[in-house]
C-alpha positions in Angstrom: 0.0 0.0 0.0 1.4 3.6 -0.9 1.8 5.7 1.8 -0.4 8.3 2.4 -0.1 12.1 2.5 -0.1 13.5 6.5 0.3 16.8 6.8 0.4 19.6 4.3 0.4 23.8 5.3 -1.4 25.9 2.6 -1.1 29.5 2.0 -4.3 31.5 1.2 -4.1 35.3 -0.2 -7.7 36.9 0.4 -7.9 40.4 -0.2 -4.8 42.2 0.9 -4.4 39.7 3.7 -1.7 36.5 3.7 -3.9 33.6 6.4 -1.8 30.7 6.9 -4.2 27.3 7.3 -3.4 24.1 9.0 -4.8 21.4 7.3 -4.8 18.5 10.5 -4.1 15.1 9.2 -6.4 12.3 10.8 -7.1 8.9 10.3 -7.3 7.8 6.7 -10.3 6.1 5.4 -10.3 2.4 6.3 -10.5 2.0 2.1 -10.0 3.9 -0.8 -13.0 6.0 -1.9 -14.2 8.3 -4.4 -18.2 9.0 -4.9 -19.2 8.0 -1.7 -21.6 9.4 0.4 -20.4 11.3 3.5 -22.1 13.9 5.9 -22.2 15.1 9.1 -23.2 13.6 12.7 -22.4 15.9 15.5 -18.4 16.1 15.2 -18.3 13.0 14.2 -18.9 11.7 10.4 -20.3 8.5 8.1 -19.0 7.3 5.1 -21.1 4.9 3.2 -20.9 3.3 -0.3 -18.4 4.6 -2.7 -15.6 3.5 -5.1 -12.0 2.2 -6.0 -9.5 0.4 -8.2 -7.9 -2.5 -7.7 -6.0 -4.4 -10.7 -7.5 -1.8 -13.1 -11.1 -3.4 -12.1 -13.4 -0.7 -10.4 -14.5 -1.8 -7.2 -18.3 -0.5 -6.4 -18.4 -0.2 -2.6 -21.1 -1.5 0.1 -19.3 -0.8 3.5 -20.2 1.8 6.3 -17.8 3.4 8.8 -17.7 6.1 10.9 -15.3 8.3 12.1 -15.3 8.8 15.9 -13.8 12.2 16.1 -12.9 11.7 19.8 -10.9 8.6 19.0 -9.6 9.6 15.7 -10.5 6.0 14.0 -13.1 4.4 11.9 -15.0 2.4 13.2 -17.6 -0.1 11.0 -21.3 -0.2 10.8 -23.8 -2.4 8.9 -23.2 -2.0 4.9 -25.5 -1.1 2.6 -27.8 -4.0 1.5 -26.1 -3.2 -2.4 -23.3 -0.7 -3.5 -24.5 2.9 -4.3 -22.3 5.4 -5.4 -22.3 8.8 -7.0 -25.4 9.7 -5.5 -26.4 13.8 -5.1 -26.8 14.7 -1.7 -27.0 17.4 1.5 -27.5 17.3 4.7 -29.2 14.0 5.5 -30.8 13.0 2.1 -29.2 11.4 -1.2 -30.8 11.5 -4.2 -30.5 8.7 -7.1 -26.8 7.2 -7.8 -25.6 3.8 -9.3 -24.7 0.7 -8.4 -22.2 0.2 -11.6 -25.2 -1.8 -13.2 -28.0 0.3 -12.8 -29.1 3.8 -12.3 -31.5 4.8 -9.4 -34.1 7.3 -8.5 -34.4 6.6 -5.0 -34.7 9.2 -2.7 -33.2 8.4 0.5 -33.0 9.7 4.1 -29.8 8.8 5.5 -28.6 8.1 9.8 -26.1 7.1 11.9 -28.1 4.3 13.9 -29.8 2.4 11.1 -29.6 1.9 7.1 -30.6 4.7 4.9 -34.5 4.7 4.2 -36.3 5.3 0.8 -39.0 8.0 0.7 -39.7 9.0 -2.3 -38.7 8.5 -6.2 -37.4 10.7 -8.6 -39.2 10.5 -12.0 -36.4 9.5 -13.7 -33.1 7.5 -12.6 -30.1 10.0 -12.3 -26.6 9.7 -11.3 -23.6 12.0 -11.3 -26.2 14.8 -10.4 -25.6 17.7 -7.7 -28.0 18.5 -5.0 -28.6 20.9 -2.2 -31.0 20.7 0.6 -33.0 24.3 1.8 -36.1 24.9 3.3 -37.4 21.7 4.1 -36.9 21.1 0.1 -33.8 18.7 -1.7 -33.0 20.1 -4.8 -31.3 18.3 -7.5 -29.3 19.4 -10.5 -28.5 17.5 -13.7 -26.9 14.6 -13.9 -26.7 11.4 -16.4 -29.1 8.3 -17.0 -26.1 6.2 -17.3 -22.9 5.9 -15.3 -21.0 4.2 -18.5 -22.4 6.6 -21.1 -21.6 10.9 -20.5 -24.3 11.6 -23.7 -27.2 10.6 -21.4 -26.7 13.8 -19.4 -29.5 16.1 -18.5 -30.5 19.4 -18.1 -33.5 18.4 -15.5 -33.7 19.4 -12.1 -36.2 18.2 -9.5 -37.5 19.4 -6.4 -38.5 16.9 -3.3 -40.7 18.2 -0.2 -39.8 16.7 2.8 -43.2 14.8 3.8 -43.7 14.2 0.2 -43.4 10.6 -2.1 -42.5 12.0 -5.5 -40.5 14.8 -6.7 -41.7 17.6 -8.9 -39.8 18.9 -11.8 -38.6 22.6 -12.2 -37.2 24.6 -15.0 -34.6 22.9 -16.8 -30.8 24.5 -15.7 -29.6 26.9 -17.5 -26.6 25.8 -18.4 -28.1 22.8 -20.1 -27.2 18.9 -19.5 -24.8 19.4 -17.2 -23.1 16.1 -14.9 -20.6 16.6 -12.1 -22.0 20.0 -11.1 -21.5 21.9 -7.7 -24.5 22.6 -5.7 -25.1 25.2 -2.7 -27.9 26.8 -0.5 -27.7 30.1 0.9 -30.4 32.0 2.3 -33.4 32.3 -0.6 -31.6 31.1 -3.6 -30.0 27.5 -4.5 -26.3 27.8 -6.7 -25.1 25.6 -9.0 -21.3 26.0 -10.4 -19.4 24.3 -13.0 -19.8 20.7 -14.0 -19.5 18.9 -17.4 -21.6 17.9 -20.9 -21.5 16.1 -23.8 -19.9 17.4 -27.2 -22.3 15.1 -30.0 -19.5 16.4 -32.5 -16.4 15.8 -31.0 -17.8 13.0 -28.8 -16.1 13.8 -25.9 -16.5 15.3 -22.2 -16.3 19.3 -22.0 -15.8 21.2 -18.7 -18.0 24.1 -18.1 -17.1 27.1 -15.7 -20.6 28.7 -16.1 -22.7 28.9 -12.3 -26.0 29.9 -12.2 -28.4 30.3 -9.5 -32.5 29.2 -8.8 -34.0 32.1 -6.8 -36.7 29.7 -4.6 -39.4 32.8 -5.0 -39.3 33.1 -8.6 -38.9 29.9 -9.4 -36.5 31.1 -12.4 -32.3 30.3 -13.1 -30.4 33.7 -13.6 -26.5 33.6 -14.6 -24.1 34.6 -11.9 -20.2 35.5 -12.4 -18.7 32.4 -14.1 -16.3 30.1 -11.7 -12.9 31.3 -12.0 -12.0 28.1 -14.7 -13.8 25.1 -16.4 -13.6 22.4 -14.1 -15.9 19.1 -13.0 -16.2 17.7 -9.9 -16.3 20.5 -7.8 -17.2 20.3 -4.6 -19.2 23.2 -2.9 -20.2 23.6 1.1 -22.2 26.4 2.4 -20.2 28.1 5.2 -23.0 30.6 5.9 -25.9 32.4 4.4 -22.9 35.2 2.9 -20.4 32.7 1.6 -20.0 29.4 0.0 -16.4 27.4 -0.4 -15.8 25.9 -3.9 -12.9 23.4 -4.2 -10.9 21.0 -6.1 -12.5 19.0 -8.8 -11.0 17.8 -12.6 -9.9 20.7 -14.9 -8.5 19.5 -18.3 -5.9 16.2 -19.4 -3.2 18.6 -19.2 -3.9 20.5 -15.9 -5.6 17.1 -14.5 -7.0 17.0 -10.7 -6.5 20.4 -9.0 -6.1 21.7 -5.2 -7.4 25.3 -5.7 -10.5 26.6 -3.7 -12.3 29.8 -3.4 -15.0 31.6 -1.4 -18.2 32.7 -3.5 -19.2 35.9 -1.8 -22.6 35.9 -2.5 -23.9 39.9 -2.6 -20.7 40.9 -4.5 -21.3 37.9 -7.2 -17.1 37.5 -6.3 -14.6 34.8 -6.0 -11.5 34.4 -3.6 -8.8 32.8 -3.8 -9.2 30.8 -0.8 -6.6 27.6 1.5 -5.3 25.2 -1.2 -7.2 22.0 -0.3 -4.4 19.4 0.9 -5.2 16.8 -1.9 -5.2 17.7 -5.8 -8.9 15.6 -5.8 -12.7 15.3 -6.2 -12.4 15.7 -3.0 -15.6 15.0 -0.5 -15.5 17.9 1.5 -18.2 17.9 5.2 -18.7 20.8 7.1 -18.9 20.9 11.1 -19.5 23.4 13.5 -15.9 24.0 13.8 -13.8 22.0 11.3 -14.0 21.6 7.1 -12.9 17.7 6.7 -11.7 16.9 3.3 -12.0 13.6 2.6 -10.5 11.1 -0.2 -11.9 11.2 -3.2 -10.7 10.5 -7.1 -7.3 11.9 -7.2 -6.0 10.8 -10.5 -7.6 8.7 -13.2 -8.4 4.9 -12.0 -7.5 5.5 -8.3 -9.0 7.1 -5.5 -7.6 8.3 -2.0 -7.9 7.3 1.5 -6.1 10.4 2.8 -8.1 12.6 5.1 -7.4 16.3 6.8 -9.3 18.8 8.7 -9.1 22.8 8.9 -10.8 24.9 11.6 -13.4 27.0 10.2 -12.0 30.0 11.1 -8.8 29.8 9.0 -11.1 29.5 5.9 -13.4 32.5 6.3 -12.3 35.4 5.1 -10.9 37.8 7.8 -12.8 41.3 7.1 
């Protein structure tokens, strides 16, 4: 087994202003994983389904762990009764995802004591989709039919009620199909950044840097500033109803997996340079009440990481 990164010390420029930011090592992830789910239980936080490599064969994942944050380990629960990955989530609901074979449209509520629990279908199976959970509603952005085929990607975006069994449709993003997209909530309005589609001509994968945003009163998508390069895989986590941190993700074959981050401000429509994430990755980033965790993730083409840090909160927010 290669030995993993430990400890790396980033430099962030904001402004005028030069923050240094202590990414904490802690224990890596038992396996590794890319397009897992991962969220939030007090301090400490599950990981569930996912993917790797071995032998150039894809492994699609079924194990559950969680990370005790007081003991700084892992420690295993009950695995998923199949393997689910690349599912779009927040907070404590996934929506769709694959299981390598087929594509799902569950909607599922996820927690720490039992198996996640299905209440409600999407009206189509989706995978590779984004997703974002505000006012009581899960909102999910794009996304492809099929895991093995990018020209299935969509442009369709639903919206699930808590309470509810089905999912209503919305407008259609802006963007148009769009997989691999990074979604947001911040106060009235849901953003989506980035992402990938589908060239029919050139038959290949091209990276977007457009971000729009769905404004939950109007019910309509309006462009805001483009993200600062075309990128896929992005992650995005809301760090409060002002800001929202934007990081890593897949820019081109020649620039590959990258470790830049920035902070949407959200009334100036402005990026930041923000702390280089400690992994060039599609990373999985999980926000606490006092620590960003970045966690795994694909980190170069056919392999995925196991590698795991934490930063306080307050060396990531801009100091005004």
């Amino acid at each position: 087994m290669k030995p993993h990164l430990t400890l790396s010390i980033a430099t962030v420029t904001l402004a005028m202003n030069t923050i240094a930011a202590d990414w904490k090592p802690i224990a890596p992830l038992p396996e590794p994983n890319g397009g897992m789910t991962c969220y939030a239980v007090g301090e400490d936080i599950i990981v569930a389904g996912g993917t790797n490599w071995e032998n150039d064969t894809k492994n699609w994942l079924v194990k559950r762990w969680r990370f005790d944050a007081k003991a700084n380990a892992w420690k295993p629960l009950p695995p998923l009764p199949a393997p689910l990955a690349y599912a779009a989530g927040d907070d404590f609901f996934t929506a769709g995802g694959s299981d390598g074979q087929k594509t799902s449209d569950s909607i599922l509520e996820w927690k720490a004591d039992r198996l996640p629990r299905q209440l409600a279908r999407l009206p189509q199976p989706v995978t590779l989709a984004g997703a974002s959970f505000a006012d009581g509603r899960l909102f999910v952005i794009g996304g492809a039919g099929d895991i093995a085929d990018f020209s299935t990607v969509t442009a369709h975006c639903f919206e699930w009620r808590s309470g509810s069994k089905e999912a209503q449709r919305l407008p259609d993003y802006l963007a148009g199909p769009t997989a691999l997209v990074a979604v947001a909530a911040a106060k009235t309005r849901v953003f989506a950044f980035t992402g990938a589609t589908w060239d029919a001509v050139g038959k290949q994968v091209v990276n977007r840097s457009a971000a729009f945003a769905f404004d939950l009163a109007t019910r309509a998508w309006k462009p805001i500033r483009a993200y600062p390069f075309a990128a896929r895989g992005v992650t995005a986590v809301t760090l409060n109803e002002n800001r929202i941190f934007l990081g890593g993700g897949f820019k081109s074959g020649e620039e590959a997996f990258t470790d830049e981050s920035f902070i949407y401000d959200i009334a100036s429509d402005h990026y930041e340079p923000c702390v280089r994430l400690p992994i060039r990755s599609m990373v999985h980033l999980v926000k606490t009440r006092e620590w960003l965790w970045a966690l795994g993730g694909e980190d170069r083409k056919k392999h995925r990481s196991a590698a795991c840090w934490r930063v306080r909160l307050g060396e990531v927010l801009p100091v005004r």
